[in-house]
N, C-alpha and C positions, 0 to 999 in steps of 0.2 A: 860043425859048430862055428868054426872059425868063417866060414863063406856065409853064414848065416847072421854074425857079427856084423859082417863087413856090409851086410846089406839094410840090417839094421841102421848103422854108422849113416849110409850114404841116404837112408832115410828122414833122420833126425836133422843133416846138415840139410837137407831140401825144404825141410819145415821150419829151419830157423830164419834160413833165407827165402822164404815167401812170407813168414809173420813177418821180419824185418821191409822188404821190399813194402808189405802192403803201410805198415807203420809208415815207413819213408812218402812213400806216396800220398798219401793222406796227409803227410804232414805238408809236404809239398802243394796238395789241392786249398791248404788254410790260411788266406791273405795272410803277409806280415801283419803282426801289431794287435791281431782280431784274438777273443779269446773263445774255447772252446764253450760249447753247452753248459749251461749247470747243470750239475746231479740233480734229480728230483729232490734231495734235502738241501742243498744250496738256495735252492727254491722258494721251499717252505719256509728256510730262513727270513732271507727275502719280505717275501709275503709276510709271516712272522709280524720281522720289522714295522714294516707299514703300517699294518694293522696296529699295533703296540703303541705307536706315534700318534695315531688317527684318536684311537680311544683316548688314551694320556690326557691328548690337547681336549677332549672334551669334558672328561671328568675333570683336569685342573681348571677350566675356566667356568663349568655348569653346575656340575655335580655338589651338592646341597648333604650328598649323605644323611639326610632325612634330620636334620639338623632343626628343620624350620619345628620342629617339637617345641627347639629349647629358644630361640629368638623371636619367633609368632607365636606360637599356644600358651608358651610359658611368658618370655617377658613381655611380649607385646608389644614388640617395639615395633610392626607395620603399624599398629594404632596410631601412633606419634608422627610415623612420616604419612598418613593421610589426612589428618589432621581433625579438625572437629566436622569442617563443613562437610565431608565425605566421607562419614563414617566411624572417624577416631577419636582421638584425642587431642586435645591444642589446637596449635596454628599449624601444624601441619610442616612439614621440608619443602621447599620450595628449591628446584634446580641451583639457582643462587647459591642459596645454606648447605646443600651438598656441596655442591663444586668448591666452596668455600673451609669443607671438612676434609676434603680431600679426596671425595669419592672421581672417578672419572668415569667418562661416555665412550663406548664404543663407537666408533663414528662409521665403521661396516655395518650395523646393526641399524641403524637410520636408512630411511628411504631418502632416494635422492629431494625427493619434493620438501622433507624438512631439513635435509643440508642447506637446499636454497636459501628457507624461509628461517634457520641461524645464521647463514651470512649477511643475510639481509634485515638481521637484529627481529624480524616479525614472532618470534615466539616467546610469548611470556614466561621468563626465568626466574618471577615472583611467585607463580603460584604453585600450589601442591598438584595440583591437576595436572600439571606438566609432567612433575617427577613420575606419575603414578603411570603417566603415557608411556614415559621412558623405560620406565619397569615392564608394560605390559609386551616393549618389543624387545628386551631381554635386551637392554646396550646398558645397563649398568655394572662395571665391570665387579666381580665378584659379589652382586646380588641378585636374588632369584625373588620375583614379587608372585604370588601366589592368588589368582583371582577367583570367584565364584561366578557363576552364571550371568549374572546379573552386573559382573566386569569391578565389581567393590574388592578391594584388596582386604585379603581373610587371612594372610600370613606371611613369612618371608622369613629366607635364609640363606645363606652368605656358603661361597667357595675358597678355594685355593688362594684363585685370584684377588680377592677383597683384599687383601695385605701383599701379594708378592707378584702383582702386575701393576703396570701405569699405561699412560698413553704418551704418546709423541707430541700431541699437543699441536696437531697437525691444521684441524680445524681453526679450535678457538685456544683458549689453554682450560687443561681438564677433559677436552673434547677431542678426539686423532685416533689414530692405529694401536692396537693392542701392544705390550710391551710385556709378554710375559716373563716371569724369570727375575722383574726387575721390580727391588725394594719400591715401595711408595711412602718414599718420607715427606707424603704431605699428607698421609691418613692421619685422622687425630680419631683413634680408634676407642679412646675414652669419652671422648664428646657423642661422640655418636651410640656408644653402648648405656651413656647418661639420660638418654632420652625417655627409654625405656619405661611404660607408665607403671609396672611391676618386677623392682628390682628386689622384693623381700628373697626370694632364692640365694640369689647370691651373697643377699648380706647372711641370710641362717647359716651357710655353708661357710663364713668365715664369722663370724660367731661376734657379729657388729650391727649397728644399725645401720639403717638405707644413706643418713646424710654421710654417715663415717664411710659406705660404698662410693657414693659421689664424689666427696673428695679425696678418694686415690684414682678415680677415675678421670677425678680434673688434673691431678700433679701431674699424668701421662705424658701428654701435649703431643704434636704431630711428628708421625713416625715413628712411635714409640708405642711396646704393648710388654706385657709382665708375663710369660708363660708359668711360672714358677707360682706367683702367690695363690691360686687354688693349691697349691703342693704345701706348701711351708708359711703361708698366710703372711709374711713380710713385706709390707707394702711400702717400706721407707728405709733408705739406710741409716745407717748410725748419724750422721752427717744432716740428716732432717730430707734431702734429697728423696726423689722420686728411686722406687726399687726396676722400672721398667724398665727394656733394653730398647734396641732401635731394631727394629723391619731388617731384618738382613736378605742380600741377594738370593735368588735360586736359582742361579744361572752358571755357568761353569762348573758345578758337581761330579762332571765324568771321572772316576780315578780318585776323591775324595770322599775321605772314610769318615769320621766325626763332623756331626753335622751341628749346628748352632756354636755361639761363642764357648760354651763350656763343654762342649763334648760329651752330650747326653748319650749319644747314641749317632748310627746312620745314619744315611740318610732315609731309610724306608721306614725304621724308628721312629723319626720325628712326624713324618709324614703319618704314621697309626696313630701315635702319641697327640696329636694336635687335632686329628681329626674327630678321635675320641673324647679328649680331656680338653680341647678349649673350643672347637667347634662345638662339641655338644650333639655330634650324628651318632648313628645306631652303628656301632659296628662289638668286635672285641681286640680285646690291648692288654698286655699282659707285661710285668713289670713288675717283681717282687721286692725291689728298691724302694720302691713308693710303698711298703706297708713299712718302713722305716720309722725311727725316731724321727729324724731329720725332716722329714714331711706331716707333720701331725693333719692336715686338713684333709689331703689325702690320703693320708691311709684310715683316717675314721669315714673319709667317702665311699672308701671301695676303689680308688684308682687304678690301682694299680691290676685289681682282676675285675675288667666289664667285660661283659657278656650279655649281647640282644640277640634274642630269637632270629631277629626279623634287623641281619645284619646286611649291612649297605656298604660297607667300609671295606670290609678285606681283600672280597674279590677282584677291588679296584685298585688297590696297590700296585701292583707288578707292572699295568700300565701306566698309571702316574707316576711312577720312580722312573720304566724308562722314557718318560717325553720329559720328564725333567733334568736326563742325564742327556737328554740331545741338544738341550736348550744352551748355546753357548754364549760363553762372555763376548759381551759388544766389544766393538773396536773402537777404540777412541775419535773424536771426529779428527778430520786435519785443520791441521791449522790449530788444536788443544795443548800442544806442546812444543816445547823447541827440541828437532831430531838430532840436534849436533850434541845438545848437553842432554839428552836422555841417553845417546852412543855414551857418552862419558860415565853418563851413570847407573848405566849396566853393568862397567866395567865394577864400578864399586861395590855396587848390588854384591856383586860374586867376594868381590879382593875384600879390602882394605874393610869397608862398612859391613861385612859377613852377615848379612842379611839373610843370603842362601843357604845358610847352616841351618836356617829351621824352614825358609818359605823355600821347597826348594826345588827350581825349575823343570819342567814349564809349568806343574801343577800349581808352585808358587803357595805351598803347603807340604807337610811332610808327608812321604807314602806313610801306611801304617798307621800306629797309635800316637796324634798331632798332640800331647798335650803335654803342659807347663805349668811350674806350679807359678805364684803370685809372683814370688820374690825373683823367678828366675827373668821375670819381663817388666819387676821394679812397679808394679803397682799394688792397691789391698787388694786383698779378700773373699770383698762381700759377695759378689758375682759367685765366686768360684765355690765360695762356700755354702751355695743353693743347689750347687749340683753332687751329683754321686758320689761322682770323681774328683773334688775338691779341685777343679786345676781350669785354666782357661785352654783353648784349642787356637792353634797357629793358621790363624784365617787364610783363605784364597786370595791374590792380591788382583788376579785378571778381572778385568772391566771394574777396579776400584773407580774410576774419573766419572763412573754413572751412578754410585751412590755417596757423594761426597758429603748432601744436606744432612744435616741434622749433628755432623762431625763424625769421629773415627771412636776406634774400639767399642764393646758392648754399650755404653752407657754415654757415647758424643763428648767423653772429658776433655779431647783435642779434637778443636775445631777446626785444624787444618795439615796436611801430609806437613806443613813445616815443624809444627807444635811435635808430632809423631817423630819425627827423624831426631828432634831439640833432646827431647825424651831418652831416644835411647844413646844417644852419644853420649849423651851426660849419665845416663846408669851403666853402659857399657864400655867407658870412655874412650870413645871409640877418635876423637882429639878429629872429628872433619873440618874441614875450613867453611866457611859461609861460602864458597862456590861451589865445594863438593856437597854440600847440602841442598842445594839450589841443583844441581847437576840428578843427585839421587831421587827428587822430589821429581825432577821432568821423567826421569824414566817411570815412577812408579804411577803416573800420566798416561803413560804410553803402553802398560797393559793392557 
């Protein structure tokens, strides 16, 4: 037994030192720096990704989610942008009337022959025939025109993109590289929904007539849209003021849990929530809050439980939540701010101005559950009082210096980071000096 031991022993030590030697070796055969194969699920990951990215960017810039029901069949509002001579109604949108609502062009989506012929001013930007051209090569960014054999525009329905891309302006201005992710606070998403030769829908469903829909459609103005008043039919605050918010960013969301000013929900929430309840596409959305008191329009709608057969929406979720969470906040350009007084007022960010006790870095938002009530951030209400959760959410501050038009928090009350900082020194009394506010302001520039 014991020589049988031992030979055992001198067995076991032969095979540790040959798995060893071959491990060494091998390791030895692997350049520095270089990394091993992926696992076949490394891989798939991988691939995964890609794929998830590929689709995302095309459903948030294409996909219609069969919407054009409620924007062509129902209100008709392609009738308005072709106008009378070509089918519709009116005069018709003319490139001009868009570019001037805030719509913008994809300028990848144009062939080079009509790049030339907009540089060189030869395309007519008065007439509707042009818009209708620009539709048929899909460079409208977040609109889909819908044509029939015969090339007449028979309907049209709006994306992602239509509110939460812009362009660069690279061309002309309105005209450049796609910008997804990024507020367009020059849509004026009321004027353009005014056109509409058949608004009785929306007036039945808030229980007014057509001129009383127009004008909360006209109080809007650009940048601005009301997610809420199908929910709670408020279209005005106490104040006589407009109920709509501003366009907010989609960009920087990685790691950010409540999504819009008031913290409805996710971000994958709002994204069902909006595609269902204010696009108007075919999908289901489910939300037992919305059969509330607090929402009277919607819950006599059915909001809060839709359900279509012939759903378009769900499946595409998972991809559009993750190309939205890749999508990251711009860098400020150089030369946007001064880098010596942003150094300085970083430091305050954190110290003295405790900034970072709610936004707080690098998210520049709270991990977790981001919400506040009115009082704790010194302003009303009314905002906060449309939502569930009674409370406003502690925004993302990265790539602030690319949505600055239209002003700061839900409703543009501060027109500028000074107004904002003035605010909370003074509710917080926080006692900064007009340098350290000037210093605090450059850093939050340089997000």
């Amino acid at each position: 037994m014991k020589k049988m031991s031992t030979i055992l022993g001198t067995l076991l030590i032969l095979a540790l030192t040959t798995i060893s030697y071959s491990a060494w070796s091998q390791h030895k055969k692997t350049p520095a720096g270089t990394k091993a194969a992926p696992s076949n699920f490394d891989a798939a990951i991988t691939s995964n990704s890609n794929q998830m990215i590929e689709s995302g960017r095309q459903i948030f810039r294409f996909d219609t989610f069969g919407d054009e029901a409620f924007w062509g069949d129902t209100l008709r509002l392609h009738q308005a942008i072709a106008g009378e001579k070509l089918g519709g109604v009116g005069p018709g949108v003319s490139p001009k009337t868009a570019l001037s609502v805030g719509l913008k062009v994809d300028v990848d989506a144009l062939p080079s022959s009509l790049v030339d012929q907009l540089k060189a001013g030869k395309v007519n930007l008065d007439d509707p025939a042009t818009t209708l051209a620009l539709l048929k090569l899909n460079s409208v960014v977040g609109v889909t025109g819908f044509f029939d054999a015969k090339g007449n525009l028979k309907s049209m329905g709006i994306q992602c993109s239509f509110c939460h891309s812009t362009v660069d302006n690279s061309l002309v201005p309105g005209i450049g590289h796609r910008l997804d992710g990024w507020a367009n606070r020059d849509l004026n998403v009321g004027a353009i929904v005014s056109l509409a030769p058949n608004l009785q829908p929306v007036a039945d469903l808030l229980g007014v007539d057509v001129p009383t829909v127009k004008k909360v459609l006209g109080s809007w103005g650009p940048g601005k849209y009301d997610a809420e008043l199908d929910q709670d039919g408020k279209a005005f605050r106490p104040d006589g003021k407009s109920a709509a918010t501003l366009l907010p960013a989609a960009f920087g969301l990685a790691g950010v849990n409540l999504h819009t000013y008031t913290g409805w929900g996710s971000v994958p929430y709002w994204n069902a929530y909006v595609a269902n309840n204010q696009m108007h596409g075919k999908g289901t959305f489910f939300d037992p809050r919305l059969t509330q008191e607090q929402f009277p329009v919607g819950a006599k709608a059915g909001f809060g439980y839709t359900r279509n057969s012939d759903d378009r929406i769900t499946s595409k979720l998972a991809a559009l939540h993750f190309y939205q969470l890749a999508i990251p906040a711009p860098n400020p350009p150089e030369g946007s701010y001064n880098k010596e007084e942003a150094a300085r007022g970083q430091v305050l960010f954190t110290g003295k101005a405790n900034c970072a006790s709610c936004h707080t870095p690098p998210l520049y938002t709270e991990p977790g559950w981001s919400l506040h009530s009115p009082e704790e951030i010194g302003i009303d209400d009314f905002q906060s009082s449309r939502s569930p959760d009674k409370k406003y959410r502690t925004t993302p501050l990265r790539g602030l210096w690319s949505h600055q038009k239209g002003g700061f928090y839900h409703d543009g009350r501060f027109q500028t980071l000074d107004e904002v900082i003035e605010h909370y020194d003074q509710h917080l009394k926080l006692r900064l000096s007009g340098q350290e506010k000037k210093e605090l302001a450059e850093f939050l520039k340089s997000l």
